[in-house]
N, C-alpha and C positions, 0 to 999 in steps of 0.2 A: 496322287494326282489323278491315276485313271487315263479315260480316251480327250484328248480336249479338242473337242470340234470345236469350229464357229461358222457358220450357223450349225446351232446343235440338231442334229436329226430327227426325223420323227420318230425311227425305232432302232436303237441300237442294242444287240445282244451281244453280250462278250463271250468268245469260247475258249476251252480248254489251253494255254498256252499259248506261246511267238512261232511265230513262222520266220527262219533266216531265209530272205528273199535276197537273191544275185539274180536281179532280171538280166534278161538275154534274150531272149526270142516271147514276141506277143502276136497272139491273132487278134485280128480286129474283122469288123463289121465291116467287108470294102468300102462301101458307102460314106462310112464314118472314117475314111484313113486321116482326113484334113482334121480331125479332133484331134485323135490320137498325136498326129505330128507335131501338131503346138503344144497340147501338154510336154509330150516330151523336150521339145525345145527348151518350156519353162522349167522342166528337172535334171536339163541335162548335166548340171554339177552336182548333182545326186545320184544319177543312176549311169550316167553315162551314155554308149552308144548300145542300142538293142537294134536289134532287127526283127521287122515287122513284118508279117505276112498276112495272109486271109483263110489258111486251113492249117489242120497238124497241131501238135503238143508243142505247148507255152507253157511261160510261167506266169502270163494275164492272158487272157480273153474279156473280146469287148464284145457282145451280141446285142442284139435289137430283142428286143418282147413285148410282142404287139399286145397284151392283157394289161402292159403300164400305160401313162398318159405321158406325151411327149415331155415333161417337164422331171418325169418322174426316174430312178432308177434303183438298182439293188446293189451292192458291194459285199461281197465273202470273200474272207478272206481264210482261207485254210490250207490246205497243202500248197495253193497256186492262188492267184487274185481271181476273182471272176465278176466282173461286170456287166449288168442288163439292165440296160434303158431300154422306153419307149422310143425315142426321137433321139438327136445329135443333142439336144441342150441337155438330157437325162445325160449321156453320156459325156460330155463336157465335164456336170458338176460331180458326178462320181469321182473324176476323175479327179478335180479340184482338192473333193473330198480325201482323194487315195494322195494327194502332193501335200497334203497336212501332217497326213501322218510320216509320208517321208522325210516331211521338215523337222518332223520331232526323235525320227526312227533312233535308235541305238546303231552303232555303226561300227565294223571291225578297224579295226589302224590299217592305213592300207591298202584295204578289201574294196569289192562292191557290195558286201553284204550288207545286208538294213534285217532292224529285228521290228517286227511288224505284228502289234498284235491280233491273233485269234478272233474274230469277227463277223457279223451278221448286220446292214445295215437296211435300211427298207425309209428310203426317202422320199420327199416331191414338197413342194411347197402348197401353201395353203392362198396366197395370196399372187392373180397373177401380175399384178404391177405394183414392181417391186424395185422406184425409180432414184433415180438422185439426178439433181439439180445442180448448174454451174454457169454461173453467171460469166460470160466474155466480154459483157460490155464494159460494166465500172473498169476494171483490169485486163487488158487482154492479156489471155496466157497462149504461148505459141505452139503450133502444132503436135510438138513431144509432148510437151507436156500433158496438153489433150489425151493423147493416146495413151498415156500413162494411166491418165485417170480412169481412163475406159477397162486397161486391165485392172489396175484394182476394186473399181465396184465388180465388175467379172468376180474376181477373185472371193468374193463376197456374195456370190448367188445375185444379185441384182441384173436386172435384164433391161432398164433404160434410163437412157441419158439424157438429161432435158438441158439443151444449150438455148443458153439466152443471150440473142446474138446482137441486139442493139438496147440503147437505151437512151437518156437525157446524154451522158458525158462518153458518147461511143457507138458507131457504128460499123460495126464489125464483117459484112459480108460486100466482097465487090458485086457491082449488078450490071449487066450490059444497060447501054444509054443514059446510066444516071453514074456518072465518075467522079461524079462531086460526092459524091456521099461515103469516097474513100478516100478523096483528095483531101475534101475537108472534115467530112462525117467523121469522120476513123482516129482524128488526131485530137487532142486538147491541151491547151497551153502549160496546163497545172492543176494539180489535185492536192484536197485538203492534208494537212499536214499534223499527223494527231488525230484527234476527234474533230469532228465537222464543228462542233460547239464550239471549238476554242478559237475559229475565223482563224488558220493558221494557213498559209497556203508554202507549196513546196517550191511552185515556178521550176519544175520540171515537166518538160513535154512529155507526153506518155499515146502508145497508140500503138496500131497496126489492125491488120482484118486478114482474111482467109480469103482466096480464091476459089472458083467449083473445083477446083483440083484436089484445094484441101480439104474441103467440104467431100469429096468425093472417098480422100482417103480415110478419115474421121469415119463414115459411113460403112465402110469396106473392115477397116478395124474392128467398130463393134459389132457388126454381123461376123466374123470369125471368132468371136468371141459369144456370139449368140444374145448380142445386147441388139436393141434397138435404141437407135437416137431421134430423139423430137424434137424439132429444130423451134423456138420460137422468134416470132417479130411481133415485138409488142407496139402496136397504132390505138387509136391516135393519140393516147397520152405518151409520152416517156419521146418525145418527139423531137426534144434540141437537138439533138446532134441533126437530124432531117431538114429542120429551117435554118440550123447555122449554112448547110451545104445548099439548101434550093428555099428562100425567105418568101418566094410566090406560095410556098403550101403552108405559110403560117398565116398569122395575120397584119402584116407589113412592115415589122418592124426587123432590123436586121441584126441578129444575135451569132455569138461564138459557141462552137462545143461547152456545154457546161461543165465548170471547174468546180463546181458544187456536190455535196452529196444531196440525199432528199429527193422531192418531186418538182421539177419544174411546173412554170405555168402556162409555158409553153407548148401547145399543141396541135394538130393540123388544122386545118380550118374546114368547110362541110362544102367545099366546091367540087363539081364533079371530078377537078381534074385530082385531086386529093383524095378523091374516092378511088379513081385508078390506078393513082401511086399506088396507095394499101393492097390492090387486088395485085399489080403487079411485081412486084418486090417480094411480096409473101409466097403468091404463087409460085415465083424463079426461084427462091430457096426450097420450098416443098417440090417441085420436079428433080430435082439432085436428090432427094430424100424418098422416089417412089414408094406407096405403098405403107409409109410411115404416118403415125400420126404427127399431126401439126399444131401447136399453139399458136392460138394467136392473141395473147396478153389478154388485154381488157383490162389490169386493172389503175387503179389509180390516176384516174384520169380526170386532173383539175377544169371547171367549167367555168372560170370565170374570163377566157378572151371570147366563148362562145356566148356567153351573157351580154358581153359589149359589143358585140357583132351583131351590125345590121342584116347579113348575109347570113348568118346564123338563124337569127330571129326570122329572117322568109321563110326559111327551110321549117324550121319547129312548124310553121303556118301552114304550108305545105303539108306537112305530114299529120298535121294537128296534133305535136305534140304540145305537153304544158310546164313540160320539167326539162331542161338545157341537157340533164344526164342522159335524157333519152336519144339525144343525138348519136351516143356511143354505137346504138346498136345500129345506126346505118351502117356503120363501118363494119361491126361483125356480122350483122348479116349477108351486105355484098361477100366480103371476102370466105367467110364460109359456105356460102354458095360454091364459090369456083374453087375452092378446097373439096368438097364433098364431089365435083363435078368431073375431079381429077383421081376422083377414088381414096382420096383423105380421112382420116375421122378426125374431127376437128373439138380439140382442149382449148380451154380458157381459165382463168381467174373468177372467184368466184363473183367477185364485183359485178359481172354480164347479168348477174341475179337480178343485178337494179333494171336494167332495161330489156328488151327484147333478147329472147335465146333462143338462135334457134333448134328447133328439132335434131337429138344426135349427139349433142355438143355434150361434153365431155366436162364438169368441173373440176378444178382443182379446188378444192376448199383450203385456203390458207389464215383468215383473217381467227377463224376458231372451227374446233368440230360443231360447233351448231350451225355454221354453211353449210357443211357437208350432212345435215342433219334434214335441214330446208331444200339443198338440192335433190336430196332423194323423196325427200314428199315430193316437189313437183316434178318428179318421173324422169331427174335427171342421174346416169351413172356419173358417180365420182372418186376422184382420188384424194387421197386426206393426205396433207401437209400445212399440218395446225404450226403456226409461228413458236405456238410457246412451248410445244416440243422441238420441232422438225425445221428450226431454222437455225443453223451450226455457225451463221455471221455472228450468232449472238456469243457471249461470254463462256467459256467452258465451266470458269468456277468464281465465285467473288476474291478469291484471291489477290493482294495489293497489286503483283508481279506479274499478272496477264494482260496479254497483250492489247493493246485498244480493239475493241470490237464494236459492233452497231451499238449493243443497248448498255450503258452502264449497269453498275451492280446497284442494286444488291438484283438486278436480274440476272440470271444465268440459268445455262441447259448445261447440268452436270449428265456425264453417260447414263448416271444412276437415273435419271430423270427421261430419257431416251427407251432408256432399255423397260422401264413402266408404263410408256405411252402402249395403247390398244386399237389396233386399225381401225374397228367398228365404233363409234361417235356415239359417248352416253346420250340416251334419249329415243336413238333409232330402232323403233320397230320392226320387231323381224321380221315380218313380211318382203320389208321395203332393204334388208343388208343382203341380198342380188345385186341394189344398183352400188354396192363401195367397190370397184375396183381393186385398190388395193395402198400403197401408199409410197407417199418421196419425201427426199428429205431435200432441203434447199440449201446449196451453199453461194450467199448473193456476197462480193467479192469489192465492197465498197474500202472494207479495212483488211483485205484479202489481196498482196500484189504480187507473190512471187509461189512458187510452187512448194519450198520449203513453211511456208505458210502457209499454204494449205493442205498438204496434210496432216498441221497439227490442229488444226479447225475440222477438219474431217475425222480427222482418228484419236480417240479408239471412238466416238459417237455412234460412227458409220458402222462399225462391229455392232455396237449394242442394235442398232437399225436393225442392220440386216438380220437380224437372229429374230426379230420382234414382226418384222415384213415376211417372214418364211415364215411363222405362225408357230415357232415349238418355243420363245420366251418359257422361263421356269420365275425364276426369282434372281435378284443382285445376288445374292449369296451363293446360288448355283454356279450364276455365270461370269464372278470377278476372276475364279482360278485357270476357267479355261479361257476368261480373255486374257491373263497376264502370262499364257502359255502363247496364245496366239501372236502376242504383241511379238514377244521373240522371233516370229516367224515373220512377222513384217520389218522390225529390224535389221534382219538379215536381208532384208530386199531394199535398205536404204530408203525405207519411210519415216519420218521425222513426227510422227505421234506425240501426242500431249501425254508423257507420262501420268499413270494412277497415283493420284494423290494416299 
């Protein structure tokens, strides 16, 4: 079988023979003690209780080496462990990397001993955004489980989390002065039951939202884990649950949270006070998120109440616009402003491509990599999460026995099809692959409601991702034995994965 990383490294040598390892005493990098102490938290029914200090003979060493880049580290492994990173997230993953192999280690009956192989490793990722996506609105999932999720892309070298916190059937975040948008935003009567196709509905209530408390701790989470989180709120399409709660910001008609999947037709209407909402609602989620970037949706946003809207039509006149679509980018532009004004970098959808964008903004290309091909000629950096790889709501395999997912068969994202995807978008001129950032994968949570369902939508997918976003992919044939080594190690941490067919 050999070494079975996932993600597999950039350079691994193997050396002469096992190292019997009974940790007991580790120096570490003062700096870095809060690393160190969470790994071992996460091994300690592997290794036990060691004791940690900052000078003197171990049997690991954690140093700094300022010649790596923050993201980067080394692992040897031969008489003793010895670990050097750049920065805390180098030394993080190292360490991730040295809890793999303890997962796997040979072990005396008994003992603390672990047999550890002989080793040279020399890592860092090639890609710095390296994200996964989770939709809160369709589904809310509550705070644990959140946090869960956070360690597990962790655990997978991935560094953000892209929470999407409202939608048509859910609004997820409390906001000071607007309590309707959790009284009633937050909750909806019933959700389809089956596939959306089959008009099935459950007539079960479903709901709930986060506080900045919890928002605070989600936050606090991933940064110990050296993730960041990007909070999105997507305006002003995806807007029911907004006019169920306050029907002055649609266009007068008075509607319920959507029990529906899809895209409503519902959405804000172009008055100023609707432009303020957006700015302030987005803004009070991104102040909890200092420092983070922020999405702010854009995409799929139906035009046809703005069509029928007298008050719409001024505005277009006003602005001299001649296409209804072009109204969108009032609203990304205001709210991008006072995100960038906050110290934000501010993502979208690649849809903003139809109308105004402003300077900075960040795409995500999801409809195809020819978005992300188009955003980069016109001198925008992006992040590639193409649907027909990177969106894990969809089928795992055409199989009769799998579970309803968004797209019927015969479409499906088997991991083999995941683990082939390539960050860089055929077509893109190399001049212009500076602006891909790097890539996410999306898991949008329509047919997605409990946690045990979602990590069999996630995994092994997110495996094959992440090996593919660190930039060493080889071939399916390389990487089915050390993912069916790694799966074992997730099983033992009571993840519910889609076994390999």
């Amino acid at each position: 079988m050999g070494i079975a990383l996932v993600p597999r490294p950039r350079v691994l040598v193997g050396g002469d023979g096992e190292l019997d390892w009974a940790p007991r005493r580790w120096v570490v990098e003062p700096a870095w003690r809060d690393v160190v102490d969470l790994f071992l938290a996460d091994v300690a029914n592997l290794i036990g209780a060691v004791e940690v200090s900052t000078e003197g003979e171990a049997d690991l060493t954690v140093r700094r080496d300022r010649g790596l880049g923050a993201e980067e580290y080394r692992l040897d492994i031969d008489d003793t462990v010895c670990v050097r990173a750049g920065g805390p997230a180098g030394a993080a993953y190292a360490l991730t990397t040295l809890g793999q192999l303890l997962a796997s280690a040979p072990r005396d009956a008994g003992a603390r001993t672990l047999r550890l192989p002989r080793l040279s490793i020399e890592d860092g990722p090639t890609w710095g955004w390296r994200g996964v996506h989770l939709d809160v609105a369709r589904h809310f999932f509550p705070l644990a489980d959140v946090l869960r999720f956070i360690d597990l892309a962790a655990a997978h070298r991935l560094n953000r989390v892209h929470l999407h916190l409202n939608d048509d059937q859910g609004w997820r975040v409390e906001v000071p002065g607007w309590p309707r948008l959790t009284e009633v935003g937050a909750w909806r009567s019933s959700s389809p039951l089956g596939h959306e196709v089959d008009g099935v509905d459950d007539h079960v209530a479903h709901g709930g939202f986060y506080r900045a408390q919890d928002l605070a701790e989600i936050r606090d989470h991933a940064a110990r884990r050296h993730m960041t989180i990007v909070p999105e709120i997507d305006l002003p399409g995806h807007a029911q649950a907004v006019v169920a709660a306050y029907p002055h910001l649609g266009h007068g008609e008075s509607v319920e949270v959507w029990t529906r999947w899809g895209i409503s037709e519902h959405v804000l209407n172009v008055s100023d006070e609707a432009l303020d909402f957006a700015e302030e609602v987005t803004t009070y989620v991104a102040d909890i998120f200092a420092n983070s970037p922020v999405h702010v949706g854009g995409d799929e946003c139906p035009t046809t109440e703005w069509e029928a809207s007298a008050q719409a039509r001024e505005v277009m006149t006003t602005h001299g616009f001649t296409d209804a679509r072009q109204l969108q980018g009032l609203f990304t532009t205001r709210v991008a402003a006072a995100l960038v004004a906050r110290g934000h970098e501010v993502h979208a959808w690649d849809e903003v491509l139809d109308a105004t964008v402003p300077p900075g903004t960040v795409v995500t290309a999801w409809r195809s990599g020819a978005k992300g091909v188009e955003a980069a000629r016109r001198g925008f950096d992006v992040v590639m999460a193409p649907m027909q790889y990177l969106y894990f709501d969809w089928l795992n395999s055409t199989a009769a026995d799998e579970p309803v997912a968004q797209n019927a068969a015969p479409t499906a994202t088997y991991w083999e099809k995941v683990y082939r995807f390539r960050v860089v978008p055929d077509g893109l001129e190399s001049p212009l692959v500076h602006h891909v950032r790097g890539a996410q994968a999306q898991l949008w949570t329509e047919y997605i409601a409990t946690r045990e369902h979602l990590d069999y939508m996630a995994f092994p997918r997110l495996c094959a991702f992440a090996e593919v976003v660190w930039g060493t992919a080889t071939s399916v044939e390389d990487f089915r034995p050390r993912l069916e080594v790694h799966l074992e190690r997730l099983a033992a941490h009571g993840v519910g994965f889609r076994p390999l067919d």
